[in-house]
C-alpha positions in Angstrom: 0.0 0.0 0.0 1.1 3.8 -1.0 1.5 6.2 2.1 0.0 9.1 1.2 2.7 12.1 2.7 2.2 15.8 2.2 -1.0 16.3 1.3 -4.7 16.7 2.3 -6.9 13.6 1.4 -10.1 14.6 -0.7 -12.8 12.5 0.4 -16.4 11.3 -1.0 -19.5 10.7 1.3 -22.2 7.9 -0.2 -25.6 8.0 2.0 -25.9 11.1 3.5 -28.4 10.5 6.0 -28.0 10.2 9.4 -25.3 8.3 10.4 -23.0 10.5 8.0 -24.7 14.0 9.8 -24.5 12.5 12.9 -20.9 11.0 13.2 -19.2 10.7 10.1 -18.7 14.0 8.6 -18.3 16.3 11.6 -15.4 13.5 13.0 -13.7 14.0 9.1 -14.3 17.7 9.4 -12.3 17.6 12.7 -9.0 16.4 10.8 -6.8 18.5 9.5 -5.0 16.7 6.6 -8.6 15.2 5.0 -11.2 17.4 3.0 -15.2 16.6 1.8 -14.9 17.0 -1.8 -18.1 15.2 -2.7 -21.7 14.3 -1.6 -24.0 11.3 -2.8 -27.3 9.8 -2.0 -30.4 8.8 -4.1 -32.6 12.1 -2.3 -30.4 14.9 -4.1 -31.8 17.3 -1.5 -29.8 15.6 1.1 -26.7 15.6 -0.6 -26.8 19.2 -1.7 -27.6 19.6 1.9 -24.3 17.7 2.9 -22.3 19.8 0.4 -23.2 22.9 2.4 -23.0 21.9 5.6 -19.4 20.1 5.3 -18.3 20.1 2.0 -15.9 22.5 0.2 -16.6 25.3 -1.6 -16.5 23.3 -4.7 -17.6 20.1 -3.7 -19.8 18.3 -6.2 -23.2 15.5 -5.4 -24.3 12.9 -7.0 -27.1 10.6 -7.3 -24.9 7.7 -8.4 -22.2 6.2 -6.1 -20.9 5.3 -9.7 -20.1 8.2 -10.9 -18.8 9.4 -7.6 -15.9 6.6 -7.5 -15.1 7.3 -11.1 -13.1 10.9 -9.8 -9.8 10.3 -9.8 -9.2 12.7 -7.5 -10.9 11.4 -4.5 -8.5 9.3 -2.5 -11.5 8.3 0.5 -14.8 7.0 0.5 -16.7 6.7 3.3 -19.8 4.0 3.0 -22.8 5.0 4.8 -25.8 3.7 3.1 -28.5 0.8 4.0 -26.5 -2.5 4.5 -27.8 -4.2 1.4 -25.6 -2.0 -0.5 -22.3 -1.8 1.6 -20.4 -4.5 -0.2 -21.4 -3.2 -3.9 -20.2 0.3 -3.0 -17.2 -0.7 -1.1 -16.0 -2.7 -3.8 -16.5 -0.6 -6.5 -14.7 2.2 -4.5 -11.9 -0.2 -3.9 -11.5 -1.2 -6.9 -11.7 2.3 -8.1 -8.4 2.9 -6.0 -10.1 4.8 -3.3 -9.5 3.6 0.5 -12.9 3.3 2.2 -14.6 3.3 5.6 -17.6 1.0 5.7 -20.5 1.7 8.3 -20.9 -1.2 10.1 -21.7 -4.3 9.8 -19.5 -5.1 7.4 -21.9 -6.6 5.0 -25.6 -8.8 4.8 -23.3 -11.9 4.3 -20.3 -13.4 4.8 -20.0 -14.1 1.1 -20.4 -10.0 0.8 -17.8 -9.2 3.7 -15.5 -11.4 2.1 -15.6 -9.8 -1.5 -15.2 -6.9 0.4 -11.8 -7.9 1.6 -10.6 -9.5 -0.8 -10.8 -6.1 -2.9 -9.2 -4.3 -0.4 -6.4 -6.4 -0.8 -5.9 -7.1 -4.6 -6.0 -2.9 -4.8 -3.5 -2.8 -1.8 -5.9 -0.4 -0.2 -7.0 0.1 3.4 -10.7 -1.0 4.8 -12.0 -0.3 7.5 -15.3 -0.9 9.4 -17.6 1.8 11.7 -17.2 0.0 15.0 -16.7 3.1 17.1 -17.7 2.2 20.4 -14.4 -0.1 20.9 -12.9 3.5 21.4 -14.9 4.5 25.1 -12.1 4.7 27.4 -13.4 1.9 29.7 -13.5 -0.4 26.9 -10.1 0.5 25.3 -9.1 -0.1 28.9 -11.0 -3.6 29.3 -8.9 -4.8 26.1 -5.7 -3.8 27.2 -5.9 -5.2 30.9 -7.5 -8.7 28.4 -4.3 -8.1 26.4 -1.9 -8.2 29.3 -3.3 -11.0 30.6 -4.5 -9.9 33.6 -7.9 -11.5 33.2 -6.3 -14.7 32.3 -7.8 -16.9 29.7 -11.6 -15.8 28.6 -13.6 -19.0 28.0 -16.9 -17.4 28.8 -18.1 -14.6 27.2 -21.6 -12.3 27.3 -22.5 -9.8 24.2 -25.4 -7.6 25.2 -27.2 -5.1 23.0 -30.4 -4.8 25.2 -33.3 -2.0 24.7 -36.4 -2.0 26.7 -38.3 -0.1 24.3 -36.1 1.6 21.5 -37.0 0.8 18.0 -35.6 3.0 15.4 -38.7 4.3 13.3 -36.8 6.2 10.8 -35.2 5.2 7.2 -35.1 1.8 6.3 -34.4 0.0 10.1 -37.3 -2.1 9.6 -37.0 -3.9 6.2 -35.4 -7.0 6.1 -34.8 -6.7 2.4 -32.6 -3.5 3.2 -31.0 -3.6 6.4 -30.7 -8.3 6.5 -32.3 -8.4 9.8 -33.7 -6.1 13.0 -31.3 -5.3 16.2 -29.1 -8.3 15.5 -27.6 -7.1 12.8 -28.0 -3.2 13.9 -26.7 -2.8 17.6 -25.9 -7.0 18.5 -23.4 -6.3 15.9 -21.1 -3.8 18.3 -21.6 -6.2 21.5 -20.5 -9.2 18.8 -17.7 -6.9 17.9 -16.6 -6.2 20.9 -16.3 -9.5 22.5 -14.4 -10.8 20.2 -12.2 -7.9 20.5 -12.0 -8.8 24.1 -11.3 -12.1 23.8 -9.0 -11.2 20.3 -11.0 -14.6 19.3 -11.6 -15.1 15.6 -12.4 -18.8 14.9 -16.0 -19.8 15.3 -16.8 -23.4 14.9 -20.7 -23.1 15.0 -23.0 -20.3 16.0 -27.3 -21.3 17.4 -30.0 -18.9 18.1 -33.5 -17.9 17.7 -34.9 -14.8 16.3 -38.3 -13.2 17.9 -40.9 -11.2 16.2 -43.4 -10.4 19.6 -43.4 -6.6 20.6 -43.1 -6.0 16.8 -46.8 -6.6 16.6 -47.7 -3.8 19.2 -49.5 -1.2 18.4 -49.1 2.4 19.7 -46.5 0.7 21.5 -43.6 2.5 24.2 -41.4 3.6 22.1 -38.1 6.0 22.7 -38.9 7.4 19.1 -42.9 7.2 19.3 -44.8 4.4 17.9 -43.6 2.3 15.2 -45.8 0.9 12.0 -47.0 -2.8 12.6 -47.2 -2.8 9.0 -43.8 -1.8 7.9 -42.3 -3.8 10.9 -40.2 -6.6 9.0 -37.4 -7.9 11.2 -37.0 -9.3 14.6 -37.8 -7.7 17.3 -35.5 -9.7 19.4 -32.3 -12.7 18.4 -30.6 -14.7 21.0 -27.7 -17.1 20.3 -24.9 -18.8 21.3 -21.7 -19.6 19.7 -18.9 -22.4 19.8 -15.3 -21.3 19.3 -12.8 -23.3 18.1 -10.7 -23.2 21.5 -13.4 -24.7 23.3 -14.8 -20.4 24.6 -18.5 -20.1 24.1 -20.0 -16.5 23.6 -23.8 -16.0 24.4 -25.3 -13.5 22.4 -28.9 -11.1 23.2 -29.8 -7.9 20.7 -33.0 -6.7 21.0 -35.1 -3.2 20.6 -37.5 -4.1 22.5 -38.1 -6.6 25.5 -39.4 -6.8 28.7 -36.2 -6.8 31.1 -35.6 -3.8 33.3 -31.9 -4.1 33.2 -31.4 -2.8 29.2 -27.9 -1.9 28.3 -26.3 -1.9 24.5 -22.5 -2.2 23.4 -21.4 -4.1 26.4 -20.0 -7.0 27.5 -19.4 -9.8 30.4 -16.0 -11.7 30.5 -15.5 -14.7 32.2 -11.6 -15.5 32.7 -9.3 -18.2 34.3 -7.8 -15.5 36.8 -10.6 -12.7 37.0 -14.0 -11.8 35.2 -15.2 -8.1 34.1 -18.1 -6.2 32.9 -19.3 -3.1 31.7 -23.1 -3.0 33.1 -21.9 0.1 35.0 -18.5 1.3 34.1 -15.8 -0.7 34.0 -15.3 -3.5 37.0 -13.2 -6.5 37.5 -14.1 -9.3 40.1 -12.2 -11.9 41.5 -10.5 -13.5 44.2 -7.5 -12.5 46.7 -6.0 -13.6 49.5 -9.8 -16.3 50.0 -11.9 -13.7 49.4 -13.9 -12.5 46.5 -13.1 -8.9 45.5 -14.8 -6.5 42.8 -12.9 -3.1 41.9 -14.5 -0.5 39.7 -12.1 1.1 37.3 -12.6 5.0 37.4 -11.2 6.0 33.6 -12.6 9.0 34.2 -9.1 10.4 36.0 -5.9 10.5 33.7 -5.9 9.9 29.8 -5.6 6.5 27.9 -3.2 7.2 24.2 -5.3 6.0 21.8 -3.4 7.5 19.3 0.1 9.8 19.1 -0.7 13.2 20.3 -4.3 13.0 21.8 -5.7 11.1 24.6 -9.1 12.7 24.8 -12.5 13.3 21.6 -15.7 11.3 21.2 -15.2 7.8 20.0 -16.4 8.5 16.6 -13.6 11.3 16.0 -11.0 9.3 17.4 -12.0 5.9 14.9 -11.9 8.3 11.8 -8.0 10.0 13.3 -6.9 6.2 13.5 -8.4 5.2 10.2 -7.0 8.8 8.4 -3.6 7.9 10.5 -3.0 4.3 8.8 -4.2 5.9 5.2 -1.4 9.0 5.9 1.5 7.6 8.3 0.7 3.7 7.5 0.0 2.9 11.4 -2.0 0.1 12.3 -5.7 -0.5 11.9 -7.5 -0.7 15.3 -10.9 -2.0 13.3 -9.4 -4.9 10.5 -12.0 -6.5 8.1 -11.0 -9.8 9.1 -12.1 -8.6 12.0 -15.4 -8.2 11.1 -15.7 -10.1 8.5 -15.6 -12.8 10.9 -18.7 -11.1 13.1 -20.9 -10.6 10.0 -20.0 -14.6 9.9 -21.6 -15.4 13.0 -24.3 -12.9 12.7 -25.8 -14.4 9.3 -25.1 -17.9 11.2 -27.4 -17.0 14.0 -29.9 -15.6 11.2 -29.5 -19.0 9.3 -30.1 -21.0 12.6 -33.4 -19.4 13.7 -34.6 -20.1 10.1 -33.3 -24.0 10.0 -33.9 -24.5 14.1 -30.2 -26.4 13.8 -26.9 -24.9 14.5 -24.8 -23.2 11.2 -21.2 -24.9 11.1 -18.9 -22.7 9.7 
């Protein structure tokens, strides 16, 4: 792969909606060596919108991701549209000589992730997937006490992604045909993500589960964003599963939007080690045994800094995932995020899927 040395990268934004508003473009707009050049989506309105809000003064939109990656000029391209499409644009970008950051999941499929990285590596260019919350100091702090051992071997693992009542009600969360699936492949993706960060665990032998279509059929239901459409509703509600990996750890897996459990908490994790355990249910605390007795310690990273990257040690984790991905594109440092990575956790995902539909566990 080139370094790029010297110069400021011109970047293009497909799917301006509102994960690009929200966390992509303002965390881009925060670096220094990177400018938005140009704006696509299929509602023009929103990409003119884009343009104004972030872009430069000459940025161009497009209705066409095609014609987007055909611009020589553009060097990054960020992938933020519904799921269905992630591994057709990412490809075609890649293959177009652009580096690109993917919203995550990866892909619908495993087949699609692994086209996915495959182009990255046949163009020698650098993928990278949207799985932000790994950078929330507690958790970067987890994986480095995992990392050092200090939990010993993790052969148990939880992956929670729990909402009492939060169904998203807007764009295309609730179609299957768009998005693959409901809150397992939307938030139970970052809890999957996670854990096997945690655990750095990569080799699933054979992932079961059931998926849940129950509150979906509520109507005027509780709802964080009001009442969703009964009628539009179709994806699970709920998916629970469990996975074998190849060392003998098990993983146990729960995303849902809505369920009847008081204690609802997304993008965490419970580990279960040889020497000590830890979760994230409230912070960042460690439990185990000393001296005959039982000890739990709660890890305050709100005191003192954690180096994510050269030169800063604070920002929201979405800023600091785009300064590590801009980093490896501009001083060829390492990934935090690797497709294998996830690759791997759109594996298991679409094995879970494939097991509720089958009612037998997916072998990999």
């Amino acid at each position: 792969m080139d370094i790029i040395m010297g110069k400021k990268l011109k970047v293009g934004i497909v799917g301006c909606g509102g994960i690009a508003n929200a966390k992509h473009m303002p965390s881009i707009s925060k670096i220094d060596e990177a400018e938005i050049v140009a704006f696509c989506d299929i509602i023009p309105e929103r990409a003119q919108k884009a343009a104004k809000d972030f872009g430069t003064a000459d940025a161009k939109t497009y209705e066409d991701y095609k014609e987007l990656v055909k611009d020589g000029s553009i060097d990054v391209v960020h992938v933020l549209t519904p799921n269905k499409s992630h591994s057709v644009i990412t490809i075609a970008a890649l293959d177009a000589g652009k580096h690109v950051m993917c919203e995550k999941p990866m892909a619908k499929t495993y087949a699609e992730a692994k086209a996915m990285l495959d182009a990255s590596k046949r163009n020698g260019k650098i993928l990278s997937i949207g799985y932000q919350y790994r950078y929330e100091k507690h958790k970067w702090q987890l994986q480095k006490m995992c990392r050092a051992g200090e939990l010993g071997d993790i052969y148990h693992a939880k992956a929670h992604a729990l909402r009492r009542r939060a169904v998203p009600t807007w764009g295309v969360f609730l179609n299957e045909e768009e998005q693959g699936g409901g809150p397992l492949i939307d938030i139970g993706t970052h809890a999957l993500d996670m854990t096997l960060w945690m655990m750095d665990n990569y080799k699933p032998v054979y992932a079961v589960g059931n998926t849940y279509f129950e509150l979906a059929k509520t109507e005027n239901a509780a709802n964080a964003w009001g009442p969703w459409d009964t009628k539009k509703y179709t994806v699970e509600d709920g998916a629970f599963g469990f996975v074998m990996m190849e060392n003998g750890a098990t993983i146990s897996l729960e995303a849902t939007w809505a369920v009847n459990m008081r204690n609802a908490k997304e993008a965490i994790c419970t580990l279960c080690g040889t020497k000590a355990g830890a979760d994230l249910w409230d912070g960042l605390i460690i439990n185990g045994e000393e001296g005959g007795f039982l000890y739990e310690k709660k890890i305050n990273t709100d005191i003192g800094g954690v180096a994510f990257y050269e030169g800063n040690s604070g920002g929201k984790p979405a800023e600091i995932e785009a300064m590590i991905f801009y980093n490896a594109i501009l001083k060829g440092t390492e990934l935090v995020v690797k497709p294998e990575q996830a690759m791997v956790v759109t594996q298991i995902l679409e094995g879970i899927y494939e097991s509720a539909k089958t009612k037998k566990p997916v072998f990999f």
